[in-house]
Steps between C-alpha positions, in 0.01 A plus 500: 500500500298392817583213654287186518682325794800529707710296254436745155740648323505913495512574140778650389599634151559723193562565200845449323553537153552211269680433166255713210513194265289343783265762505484546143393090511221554731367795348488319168347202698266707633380664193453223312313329808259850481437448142448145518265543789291805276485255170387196662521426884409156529790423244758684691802309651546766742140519590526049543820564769297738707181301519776162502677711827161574654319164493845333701461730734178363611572156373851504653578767758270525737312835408129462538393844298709700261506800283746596245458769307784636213516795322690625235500896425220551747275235294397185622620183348402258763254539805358209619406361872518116617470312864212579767497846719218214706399224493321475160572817469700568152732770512441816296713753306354757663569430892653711746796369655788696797723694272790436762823664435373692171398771755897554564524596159223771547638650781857502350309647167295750719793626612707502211226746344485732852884525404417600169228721535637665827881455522482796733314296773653173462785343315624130525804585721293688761549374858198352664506714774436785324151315490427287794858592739328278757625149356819348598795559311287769280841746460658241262235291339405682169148464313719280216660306743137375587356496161798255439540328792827625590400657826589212729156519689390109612205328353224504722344262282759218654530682851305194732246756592386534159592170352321281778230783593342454163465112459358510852245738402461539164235781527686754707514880382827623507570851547809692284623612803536147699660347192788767469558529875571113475727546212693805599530430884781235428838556364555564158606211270781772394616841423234635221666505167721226606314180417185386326199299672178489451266669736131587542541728755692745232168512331284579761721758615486633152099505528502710737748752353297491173182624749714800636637585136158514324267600791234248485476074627680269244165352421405859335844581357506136337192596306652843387865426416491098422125352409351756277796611291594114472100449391442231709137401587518164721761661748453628862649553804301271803671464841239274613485172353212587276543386144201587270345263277584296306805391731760243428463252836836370635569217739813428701666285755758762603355490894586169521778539721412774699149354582736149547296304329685152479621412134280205433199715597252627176548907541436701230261839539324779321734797498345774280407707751798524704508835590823661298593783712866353649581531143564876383409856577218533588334650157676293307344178584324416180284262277537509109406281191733353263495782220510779760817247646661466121487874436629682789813335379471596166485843630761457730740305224484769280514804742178686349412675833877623597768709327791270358720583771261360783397182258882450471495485871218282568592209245851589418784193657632759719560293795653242298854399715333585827430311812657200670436254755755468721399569866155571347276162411193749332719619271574464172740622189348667154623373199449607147249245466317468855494902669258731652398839349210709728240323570519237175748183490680453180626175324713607225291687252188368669316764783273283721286514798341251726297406797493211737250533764195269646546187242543704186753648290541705216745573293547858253756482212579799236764441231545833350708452198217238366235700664350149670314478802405200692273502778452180740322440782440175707362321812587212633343112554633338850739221365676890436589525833768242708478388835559815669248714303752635272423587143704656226418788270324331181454783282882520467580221343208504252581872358896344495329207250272781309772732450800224416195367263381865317868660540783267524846615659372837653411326817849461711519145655309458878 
């Protein structure tokens, strides 16, 4: 997840596994809704809760465009856009939008496969200093302790160089190197291994071990081992804050504060074209489109580019039981029904993704067992945002209502 403002929430979760009968339900649910929606999809109850959960959200919640798109075995059953991107500017199923945190999952996938297809070069348990010995604390940290977020390395996300550099200018272009110096250069939240918190500076670290593994910049080796055998067209890696057309605009109030801009003052500003490069490795800063959004976690959810052993680690509840808070306030605990895997969050049987960055979120769902996907992604109007410029995510809670509505019981409670 990227943050939106110094007050949001690092996601963190998993995947647990919940009682079959429940499963069983929402499969059935599911099936029926897929039928239904086939035979006759203005008559469809399912089909009425979506478009009943997606006109609230602009009547009600404060999102000024929308798109929602669910699938069900790879087929569309509902894609539809609502809101402005402009001012009289509808928005379209087919914009571009950040793809956020989804580019954690590729990297964690990328390597995964480098594992499998060269388990003489790298394997999961492999220090990183047997690829870049110059970071701090390289000896212990392990490449799964940063796919995971074990490794104890701080967040240079929420370091104040980071945090306050980028509302004060927005456009900056931040190197790799800067943003893991800042994150590494402190002391470790705690021993690797021994705790769980979530960190971006695990992931660019890992960016730059994927680039000494295969050879070649994480730009090219996202095309070879993650965009063309996922087939998807509408995805790219940009570390500028180029989006090509047509683009989902954004608007926030998140440099309220910062700027000091007094509450009772009007702020709210185009943010579209923040530049994106504090966010990930470099490489891995990325635009997308709904579908491609939808099925790189359909691929991921059911494992089709890694052998079972390295899908079992990526969305498997092995962390579940680990991590604690005490002495450590970015912390957390996974539990069966709210734990990371590598480079995916799981809740319960549900494997998600999301992004929160620049006034917009998004949020990725995959329930394997019913084989459902749903796919928002949102921006935000100003009553969104309080008197200090803070917003929350607003895709989350709309995929919560979409997949309580299309699978009821799978979803654990927030």
């Amino acid at each position: 997840m990227f943050r939106t403002n110094r007050s949001a929430t690092r996601t963190r979760a998993t995947r647990g596994f919940f009682p079959w009968i429940a499963v069983a339900f929402a499969l059935a649910n599911v099936s029926a809704f897929a039928a239904n929606s086939l035979e006759d999809e203005a008559q469809s109850p399912q089909i009425a809760a979506i478009q009943s959960i997606v006109d609230n959200a602009i009547k009600r919640d404060h999102v000024k465009g929308i798109i929602v798109q669910v699938r069900y075995g790879g087929k569309n059953l509902y894609l539809k856009a609502a809101g402005e991107s402009m001012t009289g500017v509808p928005v379209t199923t087919n914009m571009h939008f950040r793809n956020g945190a989804m580019s954690f999952t590729y990297i964690s996938t990328m390597l995964l496969e480098l594992v499998d297809q060269q388990p003489e070069a790298v394997g999961l348990n492999d220090k990183l200093s047997k690829f870049l010995p110059e970071i701090p604390g390289a000896g212990e940290v392990t490449l799964k302790n940063l796919a995971n977020m074990t490794s104890g390395y701080r967040d240079f996300v929420y370091e104040p160089e980071v945090l306050h550099g980028v509302n004060l200018n927005p456009f900056r272009q931040w190197t790799a190197e800067e943003r893991i110096q800042i994150g590494v250069s402190k002391p470790l939240w705690f021993d690797p291994g021994k705790n769980w918190a979530y960190s971006h500076t695990n992931y660019v670290i890992l960016g730059r071990v994927l680039e000494k593994i295969t050879g070649m910049p994480l730009s090219e080796a996202m095309q070879k081992y993650i965009f063309v055998p996922m087939g998807l067209r509408q995805t790219q890696s940009i570390d500028t804050p180029q989006i090509p057309d047509p683009v989902m605009h954004s608007f926030s109030s998140e440099r309220r504060e910062d700027l000091r801009i007094p509450a009772d003052v009007p702020f709210y500003e185009e943010a579209t074209f923040w530049n994106p490069s504090w966010t990930t490795a470099e490489g891995a800063v990325q635009i997308t489109d709904i579908t491609d959004f939808s099925k790189s976690m359909e691929v991921v959810g059911k494992g089709t580019l890694l052998s079972p052993h390295s899908h079992a680690e990526q969305v498997g509840p092995n962390l579940v039981g680990l991590g604690h808070k005490d002495g450590c306030e970015p912390c957390g605990q996974n539990t069966t029904a709210f734990n990371y895997g590598l480079g995916v969050v799981n809740l319960g049987p549900w494997i998600v993704q999301s992004k929160s960055f620049a006034g917009s979120g998004a949020s990725v769902g995959y329930l394997p067992a019913a084989r459902l996907t749903i796919s928002v992604v949102t921006t935000y109007t100003a009553e969104a945002f309080n008197e200090k410029g803070d917003s929350l995510d607003l895709s989350q809670p709309i995929f919560r209502s979409l997949a309580n509505a299309l699978a009821p019981h799978t979803l654990p409670p927030q």
